[in-house]
C-alpha positions, 0 to 999 in steps of 0.5 A: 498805318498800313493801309496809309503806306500801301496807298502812298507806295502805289502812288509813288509807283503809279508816276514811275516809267513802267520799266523803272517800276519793274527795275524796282521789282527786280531788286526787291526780288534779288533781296527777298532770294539772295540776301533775305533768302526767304524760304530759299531753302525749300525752294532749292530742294524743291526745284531739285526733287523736280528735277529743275536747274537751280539758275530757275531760283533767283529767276523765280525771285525776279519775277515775284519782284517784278508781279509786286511792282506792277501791282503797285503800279496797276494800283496806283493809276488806271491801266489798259490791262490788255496792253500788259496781259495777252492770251497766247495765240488762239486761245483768245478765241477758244475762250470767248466761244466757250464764255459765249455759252455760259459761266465757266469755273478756273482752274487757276494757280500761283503762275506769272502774276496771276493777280494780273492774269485775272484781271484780264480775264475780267475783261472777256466775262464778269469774273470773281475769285475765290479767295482765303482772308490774309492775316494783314488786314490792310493788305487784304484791304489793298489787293481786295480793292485792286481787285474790284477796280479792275472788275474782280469780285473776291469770295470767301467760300465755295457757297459763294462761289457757287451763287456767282456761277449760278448768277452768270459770273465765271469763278476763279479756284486756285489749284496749288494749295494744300486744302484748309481740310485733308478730306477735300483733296486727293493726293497726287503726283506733282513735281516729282512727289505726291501733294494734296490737291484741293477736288473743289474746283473739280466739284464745283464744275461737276456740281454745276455741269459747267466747263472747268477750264484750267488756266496758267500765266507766264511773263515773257519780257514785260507782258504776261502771257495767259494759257488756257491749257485744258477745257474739261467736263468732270462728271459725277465723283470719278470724274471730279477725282480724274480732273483733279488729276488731270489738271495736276499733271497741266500745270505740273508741265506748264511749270517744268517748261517755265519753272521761274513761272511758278510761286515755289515758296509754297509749302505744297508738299507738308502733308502728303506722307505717301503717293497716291493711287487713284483712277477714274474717267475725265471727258476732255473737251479741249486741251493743249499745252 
């Protein structure tokens, strides 16, 4: 019954106008933060401790209301990606150079609707996800499958991930989740406070001598726009622990300069008791904020 619902709700969507899709979405997340108050709480507190206006709530809300239309949308009915995803201005370029090259691992995060980020990414190299198996089956069904119409291939586990790579496909991490075990991450300061941050993207790229290439998205008006905000080259285990580091503290100021960018539902910071003190080398190929 899910799985039927899910696929009538993206037809229905998919005949819609996308800014009705999107006016759509824009209720769902006014409910969701100011009626339902889903994890409303932890937000707030959140965004205090890092120092972010309270108005950046209900605008965060929005934008999850908004990520959910389109994915609706984009499910139900073929779409030109390009049209609604744009990389910002000169990163395009410095991406397809460094994809000229080879494979690249992402390090990627709950920034924008990153579904959508990734399926642009798709477009510029073949390009899959590592990604954990929800508990609603016919959800994972859905975006797996939404996934794969738009060129993007889910992986369970980092031995997958590292075949991918090694078979020519970039591969997506995310970076803003409390590792699945307490020895994989390193705790560091994001936000205001210390968090566990999950090495395997970092190690990934070092394991392989690939190119970690940290990655963010923001909307702006209807379109998302992707940024490539680091090209990094971890190597050996002081530079996993200084990419880690250093692709924290990206996405830490990517999301203070847009902070109704980033998904703060997360409970990012549950199992972090103290600050971290940690040091190492990093050779930073490229960056920009």
């Amino acid at each position: 019954m899910g799985a039927l619902w899910l696929r009538v709700t993206a037809a229905l969507v998919a005949l819609w106008p996308r800014a009705v899709a999107l006016a759509w979405g824009r209720v769902l997340g006014f409910i969701a933060g100011s009626v339902l108050r889903i994890r409303r709480r932890h937000v707030d507190e959140a965004m205090r401790i890092a120092g972010v206006h309270g108005a950046a709530a209900p605008r965060m809300y929005r934008n999850l209301g908004y990520s959910l239309a389109e994915l609706f949308w984009f499910a139900g009915r073929r779409r030109d990606v390009a049209e609604h995803a744009v990389f910002r201005e000169g990163d395009e370029a410095k991406l397809r150079a460094l994809l000229a090259e080879g494979p690249v691992v992402f390090a990627g995060a709950h920034t924008g609707n990153w579904e959508l980020a990734s399926f642009r990414l798709a477009q510029e190299a073949p390009l899959a996800v590592l990604a954990k198996a929800q508990h609603w089956a016919a959800g994972n069904g859905f975006i797996d499958g939404l996934r794969a119409s738009y060129g993007v291939q889910v992986l369970r586990s980092l031995d997958a991930a590292a075949a991918a790579v090694r078979g020519g496909r970039s591969v997506v991490l995310v970076t803003d989740q409390v590792p699945a075990r307490t020895r994989d991450g390193d705790l560091v300061p994001f936000l205001g406070r210390p968090a566990r941050v999950d090495r395997s993207p970092a190690a990934l790229a070092a394991r392989l001598r690939k190119p970690l290439v940290v990655v963010a998205a923001r909307r702006e008006g209807p379109r998302q726009i992707v940024h490539v905000l680091a090209v990094l080259e971890p190597r050996g285990a002081a530079g996993v622990v200084a990419a880690t580091r250093e692709a924290t503290r990206l996405l830490g100021a990517f999301v203070l300069s847009h902070p109704e960018s980033w998904m703060w539902l997360h409970r990012r910071w549950k199992d972090a008791p103290a600050p971290a003190h940690a040091g190492s080398s990093l050779v930073v190929s490229q960056a920009s904020r």
